[in-house]
ZAVOVO-443911 format. One record per residue: residue number from 1; x, y, z of N, C-alpha, C in turn. Coordinates in steps of 0.05 Angstrom, whole numbers, plus 5000, padded with zeros to 4 digits. Atoms other than C-alpha are relative to their C-alpha. Layout:
<atoms>
num	n.px	n.py	n.pz	ca.px	ca.py	ca.pz	c.px	c.py	c.pz
NUM	X	Y	Z	X	Y	Z	X	Y	Z
...
</atoms>
This chain:
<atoms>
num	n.px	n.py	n.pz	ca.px	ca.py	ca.pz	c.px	c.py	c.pz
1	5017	4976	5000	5000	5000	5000	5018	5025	5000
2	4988	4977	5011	5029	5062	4976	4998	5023	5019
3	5003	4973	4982	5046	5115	5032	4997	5023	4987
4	5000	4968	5017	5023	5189	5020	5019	5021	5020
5	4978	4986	5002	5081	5233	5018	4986	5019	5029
6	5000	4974	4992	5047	5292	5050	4994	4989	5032
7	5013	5009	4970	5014	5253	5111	5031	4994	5018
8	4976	5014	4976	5081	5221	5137	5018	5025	5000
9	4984	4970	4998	5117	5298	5123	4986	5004	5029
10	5013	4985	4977	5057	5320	5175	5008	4982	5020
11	4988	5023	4978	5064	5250	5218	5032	5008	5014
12	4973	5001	4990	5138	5266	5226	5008	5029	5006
13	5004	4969	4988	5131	5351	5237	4988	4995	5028
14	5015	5002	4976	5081	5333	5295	5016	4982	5021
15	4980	5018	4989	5130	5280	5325	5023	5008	5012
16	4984	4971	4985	5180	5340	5327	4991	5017	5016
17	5009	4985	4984	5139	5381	5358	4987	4997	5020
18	5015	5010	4983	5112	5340	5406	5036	4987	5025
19	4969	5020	4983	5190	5319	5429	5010	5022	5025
20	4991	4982	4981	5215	5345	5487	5024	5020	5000
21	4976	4986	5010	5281	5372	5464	4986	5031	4973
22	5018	4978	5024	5238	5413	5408	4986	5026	5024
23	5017	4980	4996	5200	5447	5469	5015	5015	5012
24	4971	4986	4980	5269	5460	5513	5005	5020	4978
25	4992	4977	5013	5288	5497	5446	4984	5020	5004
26	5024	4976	4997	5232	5538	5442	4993	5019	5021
27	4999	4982	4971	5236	5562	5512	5021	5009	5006
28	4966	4994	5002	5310	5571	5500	4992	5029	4980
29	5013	4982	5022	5284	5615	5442	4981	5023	5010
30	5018	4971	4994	5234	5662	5476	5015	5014	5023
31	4986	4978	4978	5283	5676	5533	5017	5021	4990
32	4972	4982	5020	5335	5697	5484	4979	5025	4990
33	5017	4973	5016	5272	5744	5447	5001	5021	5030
34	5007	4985	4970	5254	5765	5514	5015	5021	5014
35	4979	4989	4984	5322	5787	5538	5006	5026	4972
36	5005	4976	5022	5322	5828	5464	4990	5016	5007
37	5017	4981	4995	5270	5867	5482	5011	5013	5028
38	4993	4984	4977	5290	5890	5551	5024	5015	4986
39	4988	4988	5005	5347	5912	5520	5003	5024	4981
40	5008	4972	5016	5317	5949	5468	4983	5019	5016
41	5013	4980	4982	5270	5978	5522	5026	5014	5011
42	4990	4980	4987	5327	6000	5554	5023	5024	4982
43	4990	4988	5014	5368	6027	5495	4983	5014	4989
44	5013	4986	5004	5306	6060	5475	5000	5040	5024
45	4997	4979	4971	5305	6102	5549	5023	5018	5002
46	4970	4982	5016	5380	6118	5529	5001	5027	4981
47	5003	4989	5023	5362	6144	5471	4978	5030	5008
48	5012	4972	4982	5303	6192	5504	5018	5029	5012
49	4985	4984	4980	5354	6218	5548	5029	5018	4987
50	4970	4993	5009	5411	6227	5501	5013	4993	5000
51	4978	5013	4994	5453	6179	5523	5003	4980	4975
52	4992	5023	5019	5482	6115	5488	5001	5010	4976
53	4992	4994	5024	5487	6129	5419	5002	4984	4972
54	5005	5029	5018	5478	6053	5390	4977	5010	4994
55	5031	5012	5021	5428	6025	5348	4980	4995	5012
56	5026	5008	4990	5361	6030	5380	4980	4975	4985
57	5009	5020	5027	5345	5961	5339	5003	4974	5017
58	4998	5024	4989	5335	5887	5357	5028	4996	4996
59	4963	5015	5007	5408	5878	5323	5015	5022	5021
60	4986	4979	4983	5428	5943	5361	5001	4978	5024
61	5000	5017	4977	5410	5899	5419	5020	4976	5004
62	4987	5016	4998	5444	5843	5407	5039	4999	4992
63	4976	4994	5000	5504	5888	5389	5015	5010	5023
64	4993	4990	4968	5507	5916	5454	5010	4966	5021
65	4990	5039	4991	5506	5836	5484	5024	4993	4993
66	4973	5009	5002	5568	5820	5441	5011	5015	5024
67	4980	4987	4977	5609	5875	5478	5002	4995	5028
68	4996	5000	4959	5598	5850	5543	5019	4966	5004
69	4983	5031	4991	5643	5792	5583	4987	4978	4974
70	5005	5022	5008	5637	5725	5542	4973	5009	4976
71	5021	4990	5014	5590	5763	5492	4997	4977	4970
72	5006	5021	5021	5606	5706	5432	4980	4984	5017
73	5005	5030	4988	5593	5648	5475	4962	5014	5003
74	5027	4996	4999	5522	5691	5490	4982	5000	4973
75	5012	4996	5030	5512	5710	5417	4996	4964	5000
76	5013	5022	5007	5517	5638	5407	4974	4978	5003
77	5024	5007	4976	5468	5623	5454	4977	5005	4991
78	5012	4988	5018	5430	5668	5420	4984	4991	4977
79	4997	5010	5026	5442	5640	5352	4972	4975	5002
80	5002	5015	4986	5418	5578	5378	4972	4993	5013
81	5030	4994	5004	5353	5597	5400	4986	5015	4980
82	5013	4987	5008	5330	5646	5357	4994	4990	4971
83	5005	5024	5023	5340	5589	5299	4982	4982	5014
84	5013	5022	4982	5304	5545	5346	4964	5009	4993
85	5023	4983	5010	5244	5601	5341	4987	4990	4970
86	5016	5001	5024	5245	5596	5267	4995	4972	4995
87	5008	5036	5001	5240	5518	5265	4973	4999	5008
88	5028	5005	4981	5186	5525	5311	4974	5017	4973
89	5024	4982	5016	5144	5588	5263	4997	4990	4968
90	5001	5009	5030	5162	5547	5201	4984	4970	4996
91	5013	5027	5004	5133	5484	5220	4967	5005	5008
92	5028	4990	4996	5069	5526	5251	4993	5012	4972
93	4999	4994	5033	5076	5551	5174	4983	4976	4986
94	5009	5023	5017	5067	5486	5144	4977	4985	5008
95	5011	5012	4983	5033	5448	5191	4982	5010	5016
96	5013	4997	4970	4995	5484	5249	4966	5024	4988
97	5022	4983	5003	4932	5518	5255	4976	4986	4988
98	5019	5013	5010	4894	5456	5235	4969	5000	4999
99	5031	5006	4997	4833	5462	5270	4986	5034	4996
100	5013	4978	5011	4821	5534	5239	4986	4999	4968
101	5012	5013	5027	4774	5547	5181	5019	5014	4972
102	4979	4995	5023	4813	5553	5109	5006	5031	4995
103	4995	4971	5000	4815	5632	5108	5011	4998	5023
104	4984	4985	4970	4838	5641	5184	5024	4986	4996
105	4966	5019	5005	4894	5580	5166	5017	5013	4986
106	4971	4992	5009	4920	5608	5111	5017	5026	5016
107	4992	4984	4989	4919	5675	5147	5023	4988	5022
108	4987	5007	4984	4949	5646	5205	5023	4988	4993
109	4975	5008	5012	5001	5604	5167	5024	5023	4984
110	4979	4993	5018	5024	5657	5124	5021	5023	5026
111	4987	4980	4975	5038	5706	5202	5022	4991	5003
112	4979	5021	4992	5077	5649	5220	5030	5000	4980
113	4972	4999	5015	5121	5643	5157	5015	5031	5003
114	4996	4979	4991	5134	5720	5175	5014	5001	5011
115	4978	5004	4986	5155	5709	5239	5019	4991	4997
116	4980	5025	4997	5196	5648	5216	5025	5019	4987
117	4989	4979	5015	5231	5709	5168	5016	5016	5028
118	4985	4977	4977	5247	5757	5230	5018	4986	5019
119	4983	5024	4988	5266	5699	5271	5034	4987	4989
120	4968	5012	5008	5325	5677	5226	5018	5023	4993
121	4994	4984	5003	5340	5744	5205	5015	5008	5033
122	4997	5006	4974	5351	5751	5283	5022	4985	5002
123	4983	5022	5003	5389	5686	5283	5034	5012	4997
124	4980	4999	5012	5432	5700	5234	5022	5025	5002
125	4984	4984	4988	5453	5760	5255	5019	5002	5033
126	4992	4998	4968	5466	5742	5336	5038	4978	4985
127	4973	5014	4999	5516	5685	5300	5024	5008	4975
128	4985	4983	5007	5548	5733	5255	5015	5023	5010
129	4995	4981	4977	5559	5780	5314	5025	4974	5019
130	4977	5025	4980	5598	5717	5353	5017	4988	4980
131	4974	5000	5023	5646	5707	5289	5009	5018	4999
132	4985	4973	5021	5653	5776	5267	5007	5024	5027
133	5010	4979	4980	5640	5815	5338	4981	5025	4993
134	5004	4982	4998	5624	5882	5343	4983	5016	4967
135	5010	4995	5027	5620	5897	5268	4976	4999	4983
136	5027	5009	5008	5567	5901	5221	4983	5026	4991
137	5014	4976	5001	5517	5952	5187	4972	4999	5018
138	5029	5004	4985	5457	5975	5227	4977	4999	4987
139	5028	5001	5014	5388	5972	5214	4988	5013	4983
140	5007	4976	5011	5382	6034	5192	5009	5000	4970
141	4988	5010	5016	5429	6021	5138	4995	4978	4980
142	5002	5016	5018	5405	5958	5114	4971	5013	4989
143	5033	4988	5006	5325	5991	5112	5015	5012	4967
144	4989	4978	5026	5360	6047	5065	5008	4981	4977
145	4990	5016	5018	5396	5995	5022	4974	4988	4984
146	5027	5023	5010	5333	5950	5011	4981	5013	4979
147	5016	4983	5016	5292	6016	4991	5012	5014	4981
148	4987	4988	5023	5345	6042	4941	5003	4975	4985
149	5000	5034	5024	5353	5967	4904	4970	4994	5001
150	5022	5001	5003	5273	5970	4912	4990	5025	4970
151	5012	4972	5002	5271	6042	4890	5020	5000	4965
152	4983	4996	5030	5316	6033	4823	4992	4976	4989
153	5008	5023	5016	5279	5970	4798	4973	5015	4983
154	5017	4986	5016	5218	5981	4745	4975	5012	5020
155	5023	4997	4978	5162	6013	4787	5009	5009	5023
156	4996	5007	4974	5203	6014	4844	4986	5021	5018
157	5005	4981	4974	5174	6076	4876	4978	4988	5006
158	5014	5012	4988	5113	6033	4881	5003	4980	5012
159	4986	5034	4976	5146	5967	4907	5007	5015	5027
160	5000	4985	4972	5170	6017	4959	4975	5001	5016
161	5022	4999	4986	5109	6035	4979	4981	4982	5012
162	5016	5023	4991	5069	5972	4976	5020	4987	5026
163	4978	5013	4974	5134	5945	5026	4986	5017	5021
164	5014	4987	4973	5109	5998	5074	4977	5002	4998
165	5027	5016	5002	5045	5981	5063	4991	4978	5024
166	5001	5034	4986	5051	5905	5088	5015	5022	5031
167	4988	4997	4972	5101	5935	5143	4977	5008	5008
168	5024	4992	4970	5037	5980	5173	4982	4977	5006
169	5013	5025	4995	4996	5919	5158	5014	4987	5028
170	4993	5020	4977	5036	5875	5207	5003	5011	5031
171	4994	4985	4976	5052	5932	5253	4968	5001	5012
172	5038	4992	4999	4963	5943	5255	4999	4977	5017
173	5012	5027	4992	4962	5864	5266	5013	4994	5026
174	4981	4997	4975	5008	5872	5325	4984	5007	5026
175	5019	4982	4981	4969	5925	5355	4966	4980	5003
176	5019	5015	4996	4908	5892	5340	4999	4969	5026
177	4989	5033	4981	4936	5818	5372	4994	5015	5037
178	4992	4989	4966	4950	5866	5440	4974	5004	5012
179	5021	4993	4975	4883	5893	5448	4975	4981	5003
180	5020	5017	4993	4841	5832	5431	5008	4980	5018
181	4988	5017	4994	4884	5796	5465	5001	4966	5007
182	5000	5024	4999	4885	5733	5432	5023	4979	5007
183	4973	5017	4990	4950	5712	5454	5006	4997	5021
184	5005	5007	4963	4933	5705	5524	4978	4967	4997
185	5011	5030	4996	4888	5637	5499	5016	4989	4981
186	4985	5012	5026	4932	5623	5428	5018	4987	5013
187	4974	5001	4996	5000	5635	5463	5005	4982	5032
188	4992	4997	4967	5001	5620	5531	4990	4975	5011
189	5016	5013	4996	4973	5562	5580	4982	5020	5020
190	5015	4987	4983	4916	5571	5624	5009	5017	5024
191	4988	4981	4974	4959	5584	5688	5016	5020	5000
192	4984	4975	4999	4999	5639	5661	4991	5024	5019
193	5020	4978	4983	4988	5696	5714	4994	5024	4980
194	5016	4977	5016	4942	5753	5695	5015	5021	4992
195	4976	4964	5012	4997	5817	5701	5010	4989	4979
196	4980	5002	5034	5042	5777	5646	4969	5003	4975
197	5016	5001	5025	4975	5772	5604	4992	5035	4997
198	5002	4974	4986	4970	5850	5620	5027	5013	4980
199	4979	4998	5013	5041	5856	5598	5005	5007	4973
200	4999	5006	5028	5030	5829	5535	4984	5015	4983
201	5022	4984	5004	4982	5872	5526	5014	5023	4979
202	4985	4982	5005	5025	5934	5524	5023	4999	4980
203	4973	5009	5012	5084	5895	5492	4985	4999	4969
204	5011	5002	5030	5045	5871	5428	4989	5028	4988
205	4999	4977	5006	5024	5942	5422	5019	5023	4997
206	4975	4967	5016	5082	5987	5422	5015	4981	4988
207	4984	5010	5024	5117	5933	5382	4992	5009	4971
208	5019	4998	5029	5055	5941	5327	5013	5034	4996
209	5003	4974	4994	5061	6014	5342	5031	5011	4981
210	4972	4993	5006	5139	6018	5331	5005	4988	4965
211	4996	5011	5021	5133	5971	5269	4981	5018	4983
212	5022	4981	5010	5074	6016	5240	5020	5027	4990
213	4978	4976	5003	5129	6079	5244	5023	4987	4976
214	4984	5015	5022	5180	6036	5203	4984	5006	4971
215	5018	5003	5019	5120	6021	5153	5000	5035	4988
216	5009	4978	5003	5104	6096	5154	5026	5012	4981
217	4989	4987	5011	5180	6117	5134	5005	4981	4977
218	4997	5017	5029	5183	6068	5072	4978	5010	4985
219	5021	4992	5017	5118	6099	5049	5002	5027	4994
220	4996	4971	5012	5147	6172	5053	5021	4991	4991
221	4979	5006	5024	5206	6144	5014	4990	4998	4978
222	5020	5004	5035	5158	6125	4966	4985	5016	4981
223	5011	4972	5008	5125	6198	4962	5015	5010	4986
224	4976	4987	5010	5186	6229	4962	5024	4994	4972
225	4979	5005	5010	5219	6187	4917	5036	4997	5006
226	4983	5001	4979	5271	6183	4965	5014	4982	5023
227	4998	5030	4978	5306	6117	4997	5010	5009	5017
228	4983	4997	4976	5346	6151	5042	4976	5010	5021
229	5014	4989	4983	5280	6177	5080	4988	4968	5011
230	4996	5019	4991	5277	6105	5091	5007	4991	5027
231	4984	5002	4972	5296	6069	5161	4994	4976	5003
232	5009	5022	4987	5293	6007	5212	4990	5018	5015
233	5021	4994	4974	5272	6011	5281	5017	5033	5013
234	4987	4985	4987	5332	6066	5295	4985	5029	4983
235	5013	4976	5004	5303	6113	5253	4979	5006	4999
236	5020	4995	4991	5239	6111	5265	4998	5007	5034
237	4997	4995	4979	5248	6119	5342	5018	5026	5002
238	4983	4968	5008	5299	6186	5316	4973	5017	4994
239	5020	4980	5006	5239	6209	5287	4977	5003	5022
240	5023	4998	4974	5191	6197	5347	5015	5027	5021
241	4985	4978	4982	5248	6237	5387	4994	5034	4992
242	5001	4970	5011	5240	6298	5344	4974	5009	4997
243	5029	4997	4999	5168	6301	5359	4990	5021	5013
244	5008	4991	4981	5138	6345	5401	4998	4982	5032
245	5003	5023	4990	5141	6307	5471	5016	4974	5002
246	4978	5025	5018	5191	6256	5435	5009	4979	5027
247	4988	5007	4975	5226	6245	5508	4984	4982	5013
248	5022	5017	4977	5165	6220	5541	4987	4980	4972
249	5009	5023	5028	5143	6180	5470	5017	4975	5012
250	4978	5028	5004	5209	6143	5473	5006	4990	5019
251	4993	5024	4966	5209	6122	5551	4977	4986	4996
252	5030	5018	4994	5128	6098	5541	5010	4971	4971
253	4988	5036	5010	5167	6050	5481	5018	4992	5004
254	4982	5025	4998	5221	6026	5513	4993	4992	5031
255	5020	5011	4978	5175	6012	5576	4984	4978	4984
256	5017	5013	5017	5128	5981	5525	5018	4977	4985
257	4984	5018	5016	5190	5942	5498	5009	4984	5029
258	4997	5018	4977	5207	5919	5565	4980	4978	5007
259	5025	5018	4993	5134	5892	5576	4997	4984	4985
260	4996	5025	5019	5146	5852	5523	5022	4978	4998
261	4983	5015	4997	5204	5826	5537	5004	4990	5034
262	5012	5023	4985	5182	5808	5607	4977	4970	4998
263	5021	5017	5008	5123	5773	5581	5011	4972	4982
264	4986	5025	5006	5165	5731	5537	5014	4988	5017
265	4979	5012	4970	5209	5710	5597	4970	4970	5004
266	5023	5018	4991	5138	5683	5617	4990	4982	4987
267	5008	5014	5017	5109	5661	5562	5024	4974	4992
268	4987	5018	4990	5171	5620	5564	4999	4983	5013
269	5013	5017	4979	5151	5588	5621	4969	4983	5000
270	5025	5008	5002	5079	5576	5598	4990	5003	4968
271	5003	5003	5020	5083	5560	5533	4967	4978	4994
272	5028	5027	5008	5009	5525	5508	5014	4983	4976
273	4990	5020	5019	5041	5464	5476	4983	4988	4986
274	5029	5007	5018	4976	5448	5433	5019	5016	4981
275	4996	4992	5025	5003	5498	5383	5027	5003	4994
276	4977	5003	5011	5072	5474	5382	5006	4993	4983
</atoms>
C-alpha cells in the first residue's frame, strides 16, 4: 500500500513538535527574544535621554550583548535559540493551525512564515555577531539599502510603497493581537498569571506601534521618491524623538518594549504546547 508523501511529512513535523528537546528549544528561544527586548526597552530610554548612541534596533541589541564579558559564547546562545524560534514558526507555517477554518489558516500560516523570516534574520545575525564581533551595518542602513535596490527596479517607487504598506499591515496586526488579546488563549497556557497577560498587552502594542512607524517611513520614501528617507527601528524611534514630547514617547516605548520582553520571559515558562 502506497504511503502518502504529504501525511508522513505532517506525521513526522508533529513527532518534532511533540519531542521534548523541540519544546526546551523553544523556551530557550523566547528567553533569548525576551532578553532582546529588555534591552531594546532600555536602549530606547538611552536614547530619550541622550545617552548611548547605539542602534536603538533588535540587532542594536544584540550588538550591545556582544560587547559585554563572554559576549560570543552569549551570541551563540542566542544564535541557537532564535534558529530554534524559526524551526518552531516554520513548522506552525506548514503544519499548524489545523483546527482553523481555510481563510483564518491560511491567514494564520502565512503570520507564522513571517515570523519564521524575523526569527532567522535575528538568528543569523546574533551568529554573525559571535564570528565577526562588534562589526556590522545597522538597521538603519540595511532599511536604506533595501529601499534604494527596491527604489531603482521598474516601478520601484511603488514596490516601495506597497513594502510599507505590508510593514503597517503587520505593525496594525500587532496592535490589533494586543488589544484583543488573543494571545493570552493562542500563546500562553491557562495558568499563566494575569499581570504577564496585561504585559503582553502593552508589549504587542508598542511593538505594532513601533513597526507601523518603520512602515510609515518606507511609504514617505515612496512619496518622496527618496530611499534615504527610509529606516529600521533606529530611525523611526529618531523620528519619534524629534516630535513634540519625543522624550516621554520614547520612555512609554522602551517601557512598552520591556513589557514585552518580560512577558516573553513568561510566556517561556507557559508555553500552550497544543500549538507547538
Amino acid at each position: 500500500m502506497a504511503t502518502n508523501p504529504r501525511a508522513s511529512a505532517e506525521q513526522a513535523g508533529q513527532q518534532v513538535q511533540r519531542s521534548k528537546a523541540y519544546g526546551l528549544l523553544v523556551t530557550l528561544g523566547l528567553v533569548c527574544y525576551g532578553v532582546i527586548h529588555l534591552l531594546l526597552g532600555w536602549l530606547s530610554v538611552q536614547v530619550a535621554f541622550g545617552g548611548g548612541g547605539g542602534e536603538t534596533s533588535t540587532g542594536g541589541a544584540l550588538k550591545d550583548l556582544v560587547a559585554k564579558p563572554f559576549g560570543n559564547v552569549l551570541m551563540i546562545i542566542f544564535a541557537i535559540g532564535l534558529l530554534a524560534l524559526t524551526v518552531w514558526q516554520l513548522l506552525e507555517a506548514a503544519l499548524g493551525h489545523r483546527d482553523k477554518k481555510t481563510t483564518k489558516k491560511v491567514r494564520k500560516r502565512i503570520s507564522s512564515a513571517g515570523r519564521a523570516i524575523t526569527y532567522a534574520a535575528l538568528g543569523v545575525t546574533a551568529l554573525r555577531l559571535a564570528i565577526a564581533g562588534r562589526s556590522g551595518g545597522g538597521s538603519q542602513d540595511g532599511a536604506q539599502s533595501a529601499s534604494a535596490t527596491l527604489m531603482a527596479a521598474p516601478m520601484g517607487q511603488l514596490l516601495v510603497g506597497v513594502v510599507g504598506l505590508v510593514i503597517i499591515g503587520i505593525g496594525v496586526s500587532q496592535v490589533v493581537k494586543g488589544i484583543r488579546r488573543k494571545f493570552a488563549t493562542e500563546d500562553l497556557q491557562p495558568s499563566a498569571p494575569e499581570w504577564a497577560k496585561k504585559l503582553g498587552t502593552i508589549g504587542w502594542i508598542v511593538k505594532g506601534v513601533a513597526i507601523g512607524l518603520v512602515g510609515g517611513l518606507f511609504c514617505w520614501a515612496a512619496v518622496t521618491a527618496d530611499s534615504s528617507r527610509a529606516g529600521g527601528m533606529d530611525a523611526a524611534l529618531t523620528a519619534l524623538k524629534d516630535q513634540p514630547f519625543g522624550m516621554v514617547l520614547l520612555v512609554v516605548m522602551g517601557l512598552g518594549f520591556a513589557c514585552f520582553g518580560i512577558y516573553c520571559l513568561v510566556w517561556s515558562r507557559h508555553v500552550n504546547h497544543e500549538n507547538l
